[in-house]
C-alpha positions as CSV (number, residue, x, y, z in Angstrom):
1,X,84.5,106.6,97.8
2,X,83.0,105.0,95.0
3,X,85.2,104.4,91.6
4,X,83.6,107.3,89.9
5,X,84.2,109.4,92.7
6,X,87.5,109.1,92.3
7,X,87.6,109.2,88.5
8,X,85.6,112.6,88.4
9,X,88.2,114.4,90.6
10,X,91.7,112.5,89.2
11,X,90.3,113.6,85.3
12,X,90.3,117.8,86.5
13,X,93.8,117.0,87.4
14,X,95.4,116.5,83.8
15,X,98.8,114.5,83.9
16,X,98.7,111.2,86.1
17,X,101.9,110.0,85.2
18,X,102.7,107.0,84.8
19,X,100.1,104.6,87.0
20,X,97.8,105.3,89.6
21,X,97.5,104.1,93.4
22,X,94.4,103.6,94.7
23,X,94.5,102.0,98.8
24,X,93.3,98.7,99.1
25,X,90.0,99.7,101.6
26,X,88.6,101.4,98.3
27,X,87.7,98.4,97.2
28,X,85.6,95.3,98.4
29,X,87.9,92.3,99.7
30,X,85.7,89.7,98.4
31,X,85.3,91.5,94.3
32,X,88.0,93.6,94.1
33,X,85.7,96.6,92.7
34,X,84.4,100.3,94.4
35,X,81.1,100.4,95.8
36,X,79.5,101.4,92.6
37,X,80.7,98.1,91.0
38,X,83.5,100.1,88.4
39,X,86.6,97.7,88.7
40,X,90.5,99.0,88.6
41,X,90.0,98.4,85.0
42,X,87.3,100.3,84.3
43,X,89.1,103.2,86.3
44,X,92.4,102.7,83.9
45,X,90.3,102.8,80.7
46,X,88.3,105.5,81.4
47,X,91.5,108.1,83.0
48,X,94.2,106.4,80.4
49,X,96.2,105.6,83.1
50,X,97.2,101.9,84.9
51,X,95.4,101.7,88.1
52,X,97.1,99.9,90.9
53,X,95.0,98.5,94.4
54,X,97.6,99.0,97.0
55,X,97.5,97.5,100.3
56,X,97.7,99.9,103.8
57,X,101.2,99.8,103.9
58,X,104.4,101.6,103.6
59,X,106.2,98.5,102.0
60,X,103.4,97.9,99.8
61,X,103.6,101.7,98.8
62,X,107.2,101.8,98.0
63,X,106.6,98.4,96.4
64,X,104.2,100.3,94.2
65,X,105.8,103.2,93.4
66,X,109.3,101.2,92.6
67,X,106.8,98.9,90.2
68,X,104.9,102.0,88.4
């Protein structure tokens, strides 16, 4: 998925809450952007939300939801 893919479907959903988890393998290891070259902080600006890259892992989720 490419950054705007995912900001065109989270906008029709309203409410975020309070941060938003994105997995790690959306972005490139070496940049840390989407395909398209937006970055987690484009994504946060443009849906008004923070935007969190977690890694693959149920430790690193619960780390990110605790953190959120």
């Amino acid at each position: 998925l490419t950054g705007r893919d995912i900001q065109r479907h989270l906008a029709t959903l309203g409410d975020l809450g309070r941060a938003v988890l994105v997995p790690a393998a959306a972005v490139r290891d070496v940049d840390g952007v989407f395909l398209d070259d937006l970055t987690p902080a484009d994504l946060a600006r443009d849906l008004g939300a923070p935007v969190h890259v977690v890694e693959p892992s149920a430790a690193a989720l619960l780390a990110a939801l605790r953190d959120s």
